[in-house]
N, C-alpha and C positions, 0 to 999 in steps of 0.2 A: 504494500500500500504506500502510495505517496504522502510526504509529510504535508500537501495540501489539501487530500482529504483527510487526512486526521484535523488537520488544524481547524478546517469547518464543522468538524462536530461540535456539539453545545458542551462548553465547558462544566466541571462540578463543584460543586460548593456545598461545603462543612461546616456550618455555624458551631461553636461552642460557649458557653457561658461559665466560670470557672468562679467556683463562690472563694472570697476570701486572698483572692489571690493579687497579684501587683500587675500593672503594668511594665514596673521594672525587671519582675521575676520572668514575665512571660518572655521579652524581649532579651535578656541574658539567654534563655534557655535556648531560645531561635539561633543565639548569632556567637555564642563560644564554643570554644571545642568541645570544654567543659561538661558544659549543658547541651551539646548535643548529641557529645556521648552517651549522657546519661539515658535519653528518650526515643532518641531517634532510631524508625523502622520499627517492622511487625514483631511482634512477640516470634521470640525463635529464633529471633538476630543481634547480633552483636555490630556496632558502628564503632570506626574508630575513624577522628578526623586527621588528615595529611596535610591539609591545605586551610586556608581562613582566611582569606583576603578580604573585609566585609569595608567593601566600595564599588560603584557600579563600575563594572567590567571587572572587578577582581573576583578570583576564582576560590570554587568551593571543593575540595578533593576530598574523595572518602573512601574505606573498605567499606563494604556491609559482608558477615560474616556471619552464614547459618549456623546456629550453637546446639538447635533443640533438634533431637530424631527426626521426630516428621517431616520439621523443614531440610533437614537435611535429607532425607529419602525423596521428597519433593525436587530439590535442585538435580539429585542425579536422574533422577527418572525423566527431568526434561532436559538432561541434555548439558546442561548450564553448571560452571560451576560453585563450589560450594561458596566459594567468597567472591565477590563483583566489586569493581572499583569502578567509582563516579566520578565525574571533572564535570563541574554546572562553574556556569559564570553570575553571577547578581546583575541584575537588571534595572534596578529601583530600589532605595534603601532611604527609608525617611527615619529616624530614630524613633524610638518607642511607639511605632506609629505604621509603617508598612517597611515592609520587604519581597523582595519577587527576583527569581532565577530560572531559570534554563537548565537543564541535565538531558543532553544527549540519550536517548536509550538505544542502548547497542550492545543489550547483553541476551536480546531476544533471539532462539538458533533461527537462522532461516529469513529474517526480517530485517530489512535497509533502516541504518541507523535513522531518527529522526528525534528532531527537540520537543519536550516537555515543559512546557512554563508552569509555574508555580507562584502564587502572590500569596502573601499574609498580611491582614490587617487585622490591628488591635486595637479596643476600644474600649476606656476605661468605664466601669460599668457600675450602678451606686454599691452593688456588693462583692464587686473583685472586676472578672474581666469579660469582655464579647471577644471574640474569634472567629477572624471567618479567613478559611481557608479554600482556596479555587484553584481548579488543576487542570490542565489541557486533557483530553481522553485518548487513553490508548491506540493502539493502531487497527483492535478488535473491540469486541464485546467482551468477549472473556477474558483477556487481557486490561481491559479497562474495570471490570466489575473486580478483577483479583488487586488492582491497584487501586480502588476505592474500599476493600475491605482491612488491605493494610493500612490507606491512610485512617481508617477507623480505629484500629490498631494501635496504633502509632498516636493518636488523638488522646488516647485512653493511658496510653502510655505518658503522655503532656502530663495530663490530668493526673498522676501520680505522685509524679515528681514535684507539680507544685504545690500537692498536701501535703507530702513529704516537707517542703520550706515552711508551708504555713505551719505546718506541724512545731519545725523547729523555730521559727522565731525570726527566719530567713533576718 
């Protein structure tokens, strides 16, 4: 599929509402290595960041590294392997406020690389934070429906980390 009909499908969006939580917290977790280790990708994976550049055109480099059985039987059986490394560039970065990038997918067997945008915006909310996060759609159906169950995932996974700070006193 060509990346211009991916790019004409209708994009996805995520709302989240995070009681308790900060502005500041959310926007640390997005944009350090730190905090993006802690959260970032589906249950079953491990992230470790290589790169941080957090300026438009600077680049974002990463492992994602299947850890749990399933996911790991998953990755062999299609082919792909167990650990995938990303290079997205930033596209828009306002501080505590939005962010949006790009990440090439090119770890699909069979499938011509093409870009994936991603935007976040956060919006402080009278009992913690709003969230909305919007994603370009895959190059399928079922390719796009498995990358909105991990950003669900991965969403829930956010949502941990910053009870975890509320918890402690961030």
């Amino acid at each position: 599929m060509s990346a211009g009909k991916q790019a004409s499908k209708q994009r996805i969006t995520f709302e989240r509402h995070y009681k308790n939580a900060t502005v500041a917290d959310v926007w640390e977790l997005w944009t350090t290595k730190e905090g993006i280790e802690e959260w970032w990708g589906p249950d079953g994976f491990s992230v470790t960041v290589q790169t941080l550049e957090l300026r438009v055109g600077g680049t974002f480099g990463y492992t994602m590294t299947a850890t749990a059985a399933p996911q790991v039987e998953f990755m062999k059986k299609a082919g792909m392997p167990v650990a995938t490394h990303h290079r997205g560039s930033f596209t828009a970065i306002e501080p505590e406020r939005r962010l949006a990038f790009n990440f090439p997918v090119d770890f699909v067997p069979g499938v011509a690389p093409y870009p994936v945008e991603t935007s976040v915006e956060i919006f402080p909310a009278a009992d913690g934070v709003r969230l909305l996060v919007t994603i370009d759609p895959m190059h399928d159906a079922h390719w796009t429906d498995m990358s909105a169950k991990g950003w669900e995932m991965q969403l829930g996974r956010l949502e941990g980390s910053l009870a975890k700070r509320t918890a402690q006193g961030s």
